[in-house]
N, C-alpha and C positions, 0 to 999 in steps of 0.2 A: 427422340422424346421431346416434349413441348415442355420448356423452361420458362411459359409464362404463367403466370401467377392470375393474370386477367388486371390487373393494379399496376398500369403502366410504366409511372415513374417508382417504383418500388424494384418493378424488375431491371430498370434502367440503372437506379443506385445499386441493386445489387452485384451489376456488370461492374460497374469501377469500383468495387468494395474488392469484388474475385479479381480483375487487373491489378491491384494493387499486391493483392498477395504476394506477386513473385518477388516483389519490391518496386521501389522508385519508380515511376512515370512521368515526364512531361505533359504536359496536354497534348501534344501531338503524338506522344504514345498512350494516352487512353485513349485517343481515335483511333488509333492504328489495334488496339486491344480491343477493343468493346463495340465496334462498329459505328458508335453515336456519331449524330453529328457535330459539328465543333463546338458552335455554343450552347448546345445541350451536355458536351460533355463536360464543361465551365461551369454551364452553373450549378451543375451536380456538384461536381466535384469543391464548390467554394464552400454551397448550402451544405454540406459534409464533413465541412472542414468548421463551419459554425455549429455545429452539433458535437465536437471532436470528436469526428469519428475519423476524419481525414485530418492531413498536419503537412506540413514541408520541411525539406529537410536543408542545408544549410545551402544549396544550390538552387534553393525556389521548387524544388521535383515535390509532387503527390506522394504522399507517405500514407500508410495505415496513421488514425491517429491515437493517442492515449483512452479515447473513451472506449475501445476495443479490447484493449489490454485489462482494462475495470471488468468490464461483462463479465471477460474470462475468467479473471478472477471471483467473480462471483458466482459464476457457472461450478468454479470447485471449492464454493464455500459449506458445501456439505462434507466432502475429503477433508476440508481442513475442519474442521467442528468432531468429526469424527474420530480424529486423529487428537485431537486437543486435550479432552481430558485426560488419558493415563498421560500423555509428556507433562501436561500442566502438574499432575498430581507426583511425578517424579522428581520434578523442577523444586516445589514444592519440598517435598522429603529432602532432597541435597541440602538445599539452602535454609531450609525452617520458616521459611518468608511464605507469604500470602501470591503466588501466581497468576498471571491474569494472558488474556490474549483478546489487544484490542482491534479495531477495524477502523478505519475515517468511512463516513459519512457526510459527506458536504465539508461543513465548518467544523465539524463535531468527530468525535473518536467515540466509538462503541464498546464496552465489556461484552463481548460475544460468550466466554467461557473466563471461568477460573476456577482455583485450590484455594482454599482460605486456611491459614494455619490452625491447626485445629487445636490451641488452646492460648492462654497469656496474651499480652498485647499486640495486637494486629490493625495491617489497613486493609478495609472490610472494602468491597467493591462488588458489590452484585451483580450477576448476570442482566444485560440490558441497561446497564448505567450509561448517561450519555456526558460525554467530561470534555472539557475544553480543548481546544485544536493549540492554544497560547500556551500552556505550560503543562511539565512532565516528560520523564522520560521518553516515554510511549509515541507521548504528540510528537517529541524532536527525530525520532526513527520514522513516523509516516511523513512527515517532513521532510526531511534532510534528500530524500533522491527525489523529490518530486519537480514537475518541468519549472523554468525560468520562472514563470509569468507567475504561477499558481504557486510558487516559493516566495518572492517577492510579496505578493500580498500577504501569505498565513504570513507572516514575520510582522508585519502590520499589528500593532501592539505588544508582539511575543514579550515572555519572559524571557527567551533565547534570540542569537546573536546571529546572523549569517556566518558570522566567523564559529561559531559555537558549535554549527551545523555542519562547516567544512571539516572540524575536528572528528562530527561524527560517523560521516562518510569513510574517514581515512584510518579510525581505527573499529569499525563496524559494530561499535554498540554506543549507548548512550546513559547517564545516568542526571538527574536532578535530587538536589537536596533541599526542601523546604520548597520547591517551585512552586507545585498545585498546592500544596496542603503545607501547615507550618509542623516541624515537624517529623513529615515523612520523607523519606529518600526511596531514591525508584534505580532499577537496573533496566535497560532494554536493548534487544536485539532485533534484527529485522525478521519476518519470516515471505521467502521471495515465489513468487510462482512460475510455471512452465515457462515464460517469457523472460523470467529471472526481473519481473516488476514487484517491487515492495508492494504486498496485499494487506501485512499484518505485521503487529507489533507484537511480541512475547516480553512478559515483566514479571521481576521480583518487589516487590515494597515492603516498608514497614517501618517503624520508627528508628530514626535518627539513631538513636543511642546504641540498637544492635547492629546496623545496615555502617553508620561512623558516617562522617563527611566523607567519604571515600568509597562508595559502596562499588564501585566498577571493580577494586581490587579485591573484595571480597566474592563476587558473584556475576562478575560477566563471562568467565567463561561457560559456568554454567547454565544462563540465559543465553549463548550463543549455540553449545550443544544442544538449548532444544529448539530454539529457533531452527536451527538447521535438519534436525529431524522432522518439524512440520514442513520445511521446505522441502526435503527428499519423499515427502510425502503426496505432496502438491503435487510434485513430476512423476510419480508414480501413475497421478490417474490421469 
């Protein structure tokens, strides 16, 4: 069968995108894998890696790179939307708190889905709200695993700390009081995709006075149980 597309260098990157798959390549093993010739197979491989679709890994080798793992992730952002509200609306019931599950976007974090507590004082977050990448729970979970380069900069201003964000890595949720909003306290957990890449952030909020300066101890584990049910969910499809 004919594997050309008629789009030259498309079926050329598509050959080192499939070399790649199995893992790691030198330039001399995407020549040896893809048939190209050597400085064709260079400069694909460079113009790939400025797109991040390609990366290297700590030996200088061709790697898949992180803008792959995004796609994917968004390839099963209808699994995860699908899945969101009954956990959200459960998450929700446990805790009495307003639920949310948000996304990054560029600079920016998305309200994709939430439960709004359904009566008394609440933090109201609407589907489609677009909220700062600098502070809140939420932001410091699509944060904290993200690569060197692209960590270093979001902290470029932040309300949180690199050290703030090593905390959160090592006990797997994160919480803010008064960060985005004066006020409100937030709880968050990661929720991870097939590649086990942070896609989404899962949250409880609401005001300080019920949530306490303290609200991880109140409600992280329950923001990690459903964080982890959208992630079991993720791998499902």
């Amino acid at each position: 069968m004919d594997n050309s597309s008629g789009v030259g260098v498309l079926d050329k990157a598509a050959l080192v995108l499939s070399a790649l798959e199995s893992g790691p390549a030198t330039l001399a093993g995407l020549v040896g894998a893809t048939g190209l010739a050597r400085p064709t197979a260079h400069r694909l491989a460079v113009a790939l890696e400025h797109h991040r679709l390609v990366a290297r890994d700590m030996q200088g080798r061709f790697i898949l790179g992180p803008r792959m793992a995004e796609l994917a992730a968004a390839a099963g952002e209808d699994r995860l939307l699908a899945t969101a509200g009954p956990v959200l609306t459960h998450l929700r019931d446990v805790t009495g708190e307003s639920a949310q599950l948000y996304r990054r976007q560029g600079d920016m974090r998305i309200c994709v889905a939430a439960a709004e507590r359904l009566s008394g004082l609440r933090d109201t977050v609407p589907v489609g709200s677009t909220l700062t990448m600098k502070a809140g729970s939420s932001a410091q979970i699509l944060m904290a695993w993200e690569e060197p380069e692209r960590l270093h900069r979001g902290l470029q201003g932040a309300r949180f700390t690199a050290t703030a964000l090593s905390g959160v890595r090592r006990r797997g949720w994160a919480q803010s009081i008064g960060e985005r909003e004066p006020g409100v306290a937030s709880v968050s957990a990661p929720v991870r995709g097939p590649s086990n890449r942070v896609v989404a952030a899962v949250s409880v909020s609401g005001p300080i006075e019920r949530l306490t300066r303290h609200p991880g101890r109140m409600h992280a584990q329950a923001v990690i149980d459903s964080a982890t049910r959208l992630s079991e969910a993720l791998r499902r499809s």
